[in-house]
C-alpha positions as CSV (number, residue, x, y, z in Angstrom):
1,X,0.0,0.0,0.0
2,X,3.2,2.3,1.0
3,X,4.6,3.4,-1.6
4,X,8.3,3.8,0.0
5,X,9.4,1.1,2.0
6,X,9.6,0.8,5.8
7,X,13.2,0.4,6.0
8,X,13.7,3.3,4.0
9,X,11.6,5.7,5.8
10,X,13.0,4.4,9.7
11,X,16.5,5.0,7.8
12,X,15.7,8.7,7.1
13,X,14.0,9.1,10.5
14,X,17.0,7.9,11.9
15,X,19.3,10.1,9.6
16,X,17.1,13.2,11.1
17,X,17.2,12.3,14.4
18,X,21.5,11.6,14.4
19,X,21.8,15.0,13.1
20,X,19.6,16.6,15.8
21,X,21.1,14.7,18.8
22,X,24.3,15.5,17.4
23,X,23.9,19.5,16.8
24,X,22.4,19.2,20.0
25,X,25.7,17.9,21.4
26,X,24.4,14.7,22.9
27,X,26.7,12.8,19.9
28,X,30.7,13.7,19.7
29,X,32.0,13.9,16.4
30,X,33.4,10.5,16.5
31,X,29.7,8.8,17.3
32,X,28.1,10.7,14.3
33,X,30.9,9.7,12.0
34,X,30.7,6.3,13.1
35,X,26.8,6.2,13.1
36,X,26.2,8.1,10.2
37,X,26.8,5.3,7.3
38,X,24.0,3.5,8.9
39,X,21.6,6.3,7.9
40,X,22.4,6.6,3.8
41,X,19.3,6.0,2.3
42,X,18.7,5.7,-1.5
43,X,15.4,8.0,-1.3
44,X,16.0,11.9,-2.7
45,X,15.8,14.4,-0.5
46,X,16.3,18.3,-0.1
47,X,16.0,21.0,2.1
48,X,12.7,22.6,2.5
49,X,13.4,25.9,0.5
50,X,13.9,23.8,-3.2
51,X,11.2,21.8,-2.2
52,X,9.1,25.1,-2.0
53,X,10.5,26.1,-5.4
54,X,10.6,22.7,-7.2
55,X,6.8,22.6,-5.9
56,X,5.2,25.8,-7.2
57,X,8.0,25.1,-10.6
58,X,5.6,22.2,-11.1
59,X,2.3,23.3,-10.8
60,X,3.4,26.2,-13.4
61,X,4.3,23.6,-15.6
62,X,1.8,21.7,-15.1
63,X,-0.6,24.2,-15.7
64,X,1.1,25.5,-18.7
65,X,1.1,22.3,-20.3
66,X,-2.5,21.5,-19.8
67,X,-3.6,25.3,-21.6
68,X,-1.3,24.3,-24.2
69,X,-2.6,21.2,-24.8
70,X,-6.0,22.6,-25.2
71,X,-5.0,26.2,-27.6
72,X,-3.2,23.5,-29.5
73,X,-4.8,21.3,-30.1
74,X,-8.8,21.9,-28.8
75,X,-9.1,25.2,-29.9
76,X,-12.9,25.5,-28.8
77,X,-13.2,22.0,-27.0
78,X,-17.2,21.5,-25.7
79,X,-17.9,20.8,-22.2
80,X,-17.5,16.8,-21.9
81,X,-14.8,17.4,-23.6
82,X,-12.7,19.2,-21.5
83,X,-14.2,17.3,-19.1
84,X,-13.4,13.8,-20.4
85,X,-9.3,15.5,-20.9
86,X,-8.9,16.7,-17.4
87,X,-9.6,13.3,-16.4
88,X,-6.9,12.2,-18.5
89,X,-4.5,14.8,-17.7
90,X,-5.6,13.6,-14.0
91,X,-4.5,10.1,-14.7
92,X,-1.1,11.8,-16.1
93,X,-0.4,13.3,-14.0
94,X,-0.8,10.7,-11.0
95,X,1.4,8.4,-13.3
96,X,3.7,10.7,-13.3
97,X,4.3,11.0,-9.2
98,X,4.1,7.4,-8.9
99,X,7.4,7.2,-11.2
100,X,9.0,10.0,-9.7
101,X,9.3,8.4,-6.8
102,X,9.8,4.6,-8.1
103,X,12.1,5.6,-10.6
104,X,13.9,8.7,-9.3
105,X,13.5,7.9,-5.7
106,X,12.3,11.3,-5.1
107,X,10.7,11.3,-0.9
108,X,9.6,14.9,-0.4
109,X,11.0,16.7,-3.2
110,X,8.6,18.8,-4.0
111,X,8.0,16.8,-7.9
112,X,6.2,14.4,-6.5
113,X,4.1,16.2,-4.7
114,X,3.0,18.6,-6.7
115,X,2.4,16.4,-9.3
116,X,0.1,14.5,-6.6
117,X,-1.9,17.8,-6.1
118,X,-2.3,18.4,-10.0
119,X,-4.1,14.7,-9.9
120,X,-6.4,15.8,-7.4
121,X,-7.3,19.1,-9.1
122,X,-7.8,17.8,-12.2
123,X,-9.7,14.9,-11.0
124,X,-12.6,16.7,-9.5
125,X,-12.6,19.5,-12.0
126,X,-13.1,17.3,-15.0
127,X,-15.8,15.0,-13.0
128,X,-17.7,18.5,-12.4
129,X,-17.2,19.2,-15.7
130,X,-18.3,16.5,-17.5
131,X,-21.1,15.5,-15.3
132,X,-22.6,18.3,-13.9
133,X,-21.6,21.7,-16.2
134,X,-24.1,21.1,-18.3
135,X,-26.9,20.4,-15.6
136,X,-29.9,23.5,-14.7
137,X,-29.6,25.0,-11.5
138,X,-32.3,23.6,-8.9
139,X,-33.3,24.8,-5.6
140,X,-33.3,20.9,-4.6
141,X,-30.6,19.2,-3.6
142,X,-29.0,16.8,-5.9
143,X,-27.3,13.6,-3.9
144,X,-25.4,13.1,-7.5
145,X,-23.5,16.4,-7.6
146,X,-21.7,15.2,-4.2
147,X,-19.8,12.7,-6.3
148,X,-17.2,15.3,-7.2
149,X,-16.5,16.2,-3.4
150,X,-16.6,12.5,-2.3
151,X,-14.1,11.8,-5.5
152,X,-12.0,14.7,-3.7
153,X,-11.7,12.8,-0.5
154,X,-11.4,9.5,-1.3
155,X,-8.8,10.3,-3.7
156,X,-6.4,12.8,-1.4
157,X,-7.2,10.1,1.3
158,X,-5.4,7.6,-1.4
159,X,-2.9,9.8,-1.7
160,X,-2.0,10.4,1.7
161,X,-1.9,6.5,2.5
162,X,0.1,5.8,-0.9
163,X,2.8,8.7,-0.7
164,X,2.4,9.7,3.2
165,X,1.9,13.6,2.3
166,X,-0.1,15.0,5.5
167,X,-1.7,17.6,3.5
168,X,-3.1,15.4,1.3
169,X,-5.1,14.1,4.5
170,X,-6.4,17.8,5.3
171,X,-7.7,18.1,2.1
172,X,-9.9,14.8,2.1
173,X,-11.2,16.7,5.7
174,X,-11.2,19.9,3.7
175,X,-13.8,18.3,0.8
176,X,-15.8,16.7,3.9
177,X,-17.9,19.8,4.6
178,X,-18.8,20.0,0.7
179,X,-20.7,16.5,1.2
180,X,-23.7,17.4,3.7
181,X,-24.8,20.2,1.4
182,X,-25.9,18.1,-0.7
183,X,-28.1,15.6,1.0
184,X,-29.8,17.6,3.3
185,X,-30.4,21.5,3.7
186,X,-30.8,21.2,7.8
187,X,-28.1,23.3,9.1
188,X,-28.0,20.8,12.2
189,X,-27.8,17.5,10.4
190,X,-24.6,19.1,7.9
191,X,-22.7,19.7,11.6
192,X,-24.0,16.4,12.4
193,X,-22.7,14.6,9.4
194,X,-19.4,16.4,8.7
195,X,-18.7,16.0,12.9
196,X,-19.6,12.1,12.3
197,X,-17.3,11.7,9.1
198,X,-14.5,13.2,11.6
199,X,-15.0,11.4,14.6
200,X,-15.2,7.9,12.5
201,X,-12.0,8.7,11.0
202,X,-10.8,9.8,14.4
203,X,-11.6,6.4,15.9
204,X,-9.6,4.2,12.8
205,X,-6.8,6.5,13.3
206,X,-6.9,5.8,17.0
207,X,-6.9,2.2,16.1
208,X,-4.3,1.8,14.0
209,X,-2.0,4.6,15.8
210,X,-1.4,2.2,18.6
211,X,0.6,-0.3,16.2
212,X,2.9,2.4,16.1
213,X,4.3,3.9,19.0
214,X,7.4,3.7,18.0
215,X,8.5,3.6,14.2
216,X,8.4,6.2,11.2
217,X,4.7,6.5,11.5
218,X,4.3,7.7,14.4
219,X,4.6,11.3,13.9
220,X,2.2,11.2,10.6
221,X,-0.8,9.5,13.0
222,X,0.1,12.4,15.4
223,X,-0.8,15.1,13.0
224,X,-3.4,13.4,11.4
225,X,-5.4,12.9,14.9
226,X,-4.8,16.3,15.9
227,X,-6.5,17.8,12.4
228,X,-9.2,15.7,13.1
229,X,-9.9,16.3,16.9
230,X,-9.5,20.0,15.9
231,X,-12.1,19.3,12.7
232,X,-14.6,17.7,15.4
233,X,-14.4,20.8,17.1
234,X,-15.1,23.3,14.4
235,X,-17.7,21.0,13.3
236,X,-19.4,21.7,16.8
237,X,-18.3,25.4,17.1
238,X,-21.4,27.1,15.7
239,X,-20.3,30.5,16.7
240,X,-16.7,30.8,14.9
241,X,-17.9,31.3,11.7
242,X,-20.1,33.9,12.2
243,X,-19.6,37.4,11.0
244,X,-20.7,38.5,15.1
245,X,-17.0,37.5,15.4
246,X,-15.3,39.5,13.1
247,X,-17.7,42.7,13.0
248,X,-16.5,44.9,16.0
249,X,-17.6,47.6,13.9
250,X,-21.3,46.7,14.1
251,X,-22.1,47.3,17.8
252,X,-25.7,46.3,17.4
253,X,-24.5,42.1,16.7
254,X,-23.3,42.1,19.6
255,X,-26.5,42.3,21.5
256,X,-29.6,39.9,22.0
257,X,-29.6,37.1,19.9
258,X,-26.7,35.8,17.6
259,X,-27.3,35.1,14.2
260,X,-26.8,31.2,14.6
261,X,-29.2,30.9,17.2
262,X,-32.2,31.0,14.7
263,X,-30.5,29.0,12.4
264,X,-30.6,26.2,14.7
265,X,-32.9,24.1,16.9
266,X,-32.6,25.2,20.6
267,X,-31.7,21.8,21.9
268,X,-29.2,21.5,19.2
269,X,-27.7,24.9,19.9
270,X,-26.9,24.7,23.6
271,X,-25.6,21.0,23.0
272,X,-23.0,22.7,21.1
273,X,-22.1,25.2,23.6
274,X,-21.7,22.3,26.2
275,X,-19.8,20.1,23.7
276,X,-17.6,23.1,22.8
277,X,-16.6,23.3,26.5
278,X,-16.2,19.6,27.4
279,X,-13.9,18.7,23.6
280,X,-10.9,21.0,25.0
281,X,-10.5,19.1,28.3
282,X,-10.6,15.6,26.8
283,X,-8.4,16.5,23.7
284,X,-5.8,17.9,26.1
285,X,-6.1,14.8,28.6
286,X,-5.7,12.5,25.5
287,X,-2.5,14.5,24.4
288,X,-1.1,14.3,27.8
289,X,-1.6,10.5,28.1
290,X,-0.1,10.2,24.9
291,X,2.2,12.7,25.4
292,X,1.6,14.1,21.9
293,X,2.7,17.9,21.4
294,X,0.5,17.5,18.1
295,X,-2.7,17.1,20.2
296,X,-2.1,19.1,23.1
297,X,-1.4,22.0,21.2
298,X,-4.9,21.9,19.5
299,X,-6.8,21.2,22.7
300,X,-5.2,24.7,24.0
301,X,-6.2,26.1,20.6
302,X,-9.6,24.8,21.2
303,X,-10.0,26.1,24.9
304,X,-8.9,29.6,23.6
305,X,-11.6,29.3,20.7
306,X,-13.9,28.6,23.3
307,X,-13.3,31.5,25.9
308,X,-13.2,33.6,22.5
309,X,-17.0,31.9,21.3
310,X,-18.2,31.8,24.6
311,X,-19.7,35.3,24.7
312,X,-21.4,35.3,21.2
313,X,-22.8,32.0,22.2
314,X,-24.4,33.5,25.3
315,X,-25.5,36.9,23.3
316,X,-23.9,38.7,25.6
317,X,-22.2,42.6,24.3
318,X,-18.7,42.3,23.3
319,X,-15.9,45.0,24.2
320,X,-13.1,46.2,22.8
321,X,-10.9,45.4,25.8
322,X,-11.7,41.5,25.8
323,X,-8.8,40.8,23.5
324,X,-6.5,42.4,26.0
325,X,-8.0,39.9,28.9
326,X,-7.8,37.2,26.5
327,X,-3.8,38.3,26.3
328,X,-3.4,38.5,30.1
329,X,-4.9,35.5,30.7
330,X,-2.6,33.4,28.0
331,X,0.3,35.5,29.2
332,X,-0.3,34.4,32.6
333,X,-1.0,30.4,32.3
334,X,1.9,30.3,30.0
335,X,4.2,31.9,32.7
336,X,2.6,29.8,35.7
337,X,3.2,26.4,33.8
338,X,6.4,27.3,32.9
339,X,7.3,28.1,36.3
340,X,5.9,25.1,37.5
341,X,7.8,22.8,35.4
342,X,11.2,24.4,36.0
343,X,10.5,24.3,39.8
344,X,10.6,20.4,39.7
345,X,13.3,18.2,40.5
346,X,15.3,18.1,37.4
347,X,13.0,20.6,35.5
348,X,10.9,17.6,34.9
349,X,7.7,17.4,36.0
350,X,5.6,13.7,34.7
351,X,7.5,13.3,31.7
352,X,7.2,17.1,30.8
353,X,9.7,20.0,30.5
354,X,9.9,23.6,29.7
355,X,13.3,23.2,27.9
356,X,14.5,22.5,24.7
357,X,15.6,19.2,24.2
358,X,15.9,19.2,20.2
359,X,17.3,21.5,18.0
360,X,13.5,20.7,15.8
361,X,12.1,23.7,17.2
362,X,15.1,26.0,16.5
363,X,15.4,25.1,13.0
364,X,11.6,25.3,12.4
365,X,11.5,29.0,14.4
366,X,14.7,30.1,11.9
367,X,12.6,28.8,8.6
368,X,9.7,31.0,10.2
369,X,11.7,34.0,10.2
370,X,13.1,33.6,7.1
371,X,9.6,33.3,5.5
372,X,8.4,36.2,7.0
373,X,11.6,37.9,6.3
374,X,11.2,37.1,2.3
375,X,6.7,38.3,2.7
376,X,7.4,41.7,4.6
377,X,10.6,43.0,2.9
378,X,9.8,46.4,3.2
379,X,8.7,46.6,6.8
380,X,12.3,46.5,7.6
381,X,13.4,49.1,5.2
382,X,14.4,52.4,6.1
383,X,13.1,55.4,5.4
384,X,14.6,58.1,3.3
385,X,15.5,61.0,5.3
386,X,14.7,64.5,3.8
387,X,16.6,67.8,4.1
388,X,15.0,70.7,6.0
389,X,15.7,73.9,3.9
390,X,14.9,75.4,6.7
391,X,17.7,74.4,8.9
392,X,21.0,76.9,8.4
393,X,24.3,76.1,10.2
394,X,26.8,79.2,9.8
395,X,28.6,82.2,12.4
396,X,30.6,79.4,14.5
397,X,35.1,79.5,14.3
398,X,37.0,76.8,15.0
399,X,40.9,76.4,14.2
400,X,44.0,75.8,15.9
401,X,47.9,75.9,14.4
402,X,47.2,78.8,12.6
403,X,43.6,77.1,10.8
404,X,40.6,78.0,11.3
405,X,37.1,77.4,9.9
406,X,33.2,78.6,10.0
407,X,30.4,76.3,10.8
């Protein structure tokens, strides 16, 4: 089903790991020499700047071949069959990735992947295409039309098992919410549905996760719980959405009752205002069990969303000064856990610390700066200074040894 072997992918893992422990100083020079021949792996790999490049490189390509192909060679092509060609170049183009990485052994290079991504697009554009372009808009729903979204997911779902891309996974959860639209117009059932999609992947993952505490996989079943605890949650969260949240310039939303509220069935409403309180608790528990940094870090996302929902929810007035409490507050638990962990005998409190252990977080903080370094150039550019005419120096001697000078 993997399309890279197991050995190769714990031989990488390993590779990664050597280097941190060893830039970490836990490794002398004469361990990492004499470790690192055991970590040469035949896969491809690069850093994560060329796999940016090589990445967006491809989709241009990509893309430019496909409108080439169809000035070329369908000047004025009709609907099907554009339709029926995207499909092809779908097929193509998936093709293509799986002998990127048979042939040229490339593992998260960038190729590969976009080439994966192209597959996806053109799959579900050329299924709505050929199917459905041609179809007359109804008010009804049509259970047919959610082929295209369910071709989505089942597809980047494929894709993320065969190549391992993590992405590919949050797109299939990405198409999910496209699905309930379709079979039903209750506003309550689509949470219901999309929230039931999640939590039944949730469970597999859960299930399989255990077989692999320990290997390559573990970190890719991390992440991939984590997305879908935190889809659950937005699933559930009927109040982040709304425009109440982002309108601070409308003073009157933030009185009486919310706009979700008549959208959906009382029972249904204040179920979700207790499930959105009771989720950030049990995904925090779970990531602490597990000790999973993946997990916990969404159930604190999830108990911030919910102090920041919790007053919409309630129709209660909004001020402009909750931000700053919100701050405070963060500020403050952040501090006392910190302190609480360095207190401990060792700085180690249950398995958990407040330093750094691995040079991972270093190196992922230094690509952070360098992105937003390369998106806000000019933020750190000075600014030109201007002459004031106005200002005239003059009148002042100076001199000495026989020299002297105005100013």
């Amino acid at each position: 089903m993997r399309l890279y072997s197991a050995s190769s992918e714990e031989t990488l893992r390993a590779r990664k790991l050597l280097k941190d422990w060893a830039g970490e100083g836990y490794l002398t020079k004469a361990q990492y020499q004499l470790l690192e021949p055991e970590t040469v792996s035949e896969l491809r790999t690069t850093n994560i700047f060329l796999r940016l490049v090589l990445f967006l490189f491809t989709l241009l390509i990509v893309g430019a071949a496909a409108g080439l192909f169809f000035v070329v060679f369908l000047s004025r092509p009709s609907e099907q069959t554009a339709g029926v060609f995207s499909l092809i170049f779908a097929a193509v183009c998936y093709a293509a990735a799986e002998v990127a990485v048979s042939q040229a052994r490339l593992y998260r290079y960038g190729i590969e992947e976009a080439l994966a991504v192209c597959s996806v697009g053109f799959l579900c554009a050329g299924m709505q295409i050929a199917l459905f372009s041609g179809s007359p808009y109804s008010a009804k729903t049509d259970a047919a039309q959610s082929l295209v979204p369910a071709a989505g997911a089942v597809f980047s779902l494929w894709i993320w098992r065969r190549f391992g891309f993590s992405y590919a996974f949050l797109a299939a959860m990405i198409f999910v919410p496209f699905l309930p639209g379709y079979w039903t117009f209750s506003h309550s059932a689509q949470h219901l549905i999309v929230a039931g999609f999640y939590a039944t992947g949730l469970a597999g993952v859960a299930a399989v996760r255990s077989r692999h505490r320990s290997d390559y996989l573990e970190e890719g079943y991390s992440l991939v719980e984590a997305m879908l605890w935190l889809g659950i949650y937005l699933a559930a969260n009927l109040q982040l959405l709304s425009l109440s949240l982002l309108s601070f310039n409308l003073p009157v939303r933030w009185w009486g009752v919310t706009p979700a509220t008549s959208e959906f069935a009382r029972p249904f409403y204040w179920g979700t205002w207790v499930l959105i309180w009771c989720l950030p608790p049990i995904v925090l528990a779970r990531g602490f069990r597990q000790k999973d940094r993946f997990v916990i870090a969404v159930g604190a996302i999830a108990a911030t969303l919910t102090i920041v929902c919790n007053k919409p929810y309630l129709g209660w007035p909004r001020h402009t000064w909750d931000p700053i409490l919100l701050g405070i507050l963060l500020t403050a638990v952040a501090v006392f856990i910190r302190r609480w962990l360095a207190h401990s005998p060792g700085g180690i409190r249950h398995g958990f610390t407040a330093a750094r252990l691995s040079g991972k977080d270093k190196h992922w903080m230094n690509v952070g700066s360098n992105v937003l370094g390369l998106v806000s150039p000019q933020s750190i550019t000075p600014e030109p200074q201007t002459s004031n005419p106005g200002v005239h120096f003059g009148g002042g001697h100076s001199g000495g040894g026989g020299a002297s000078s105005d100013f």
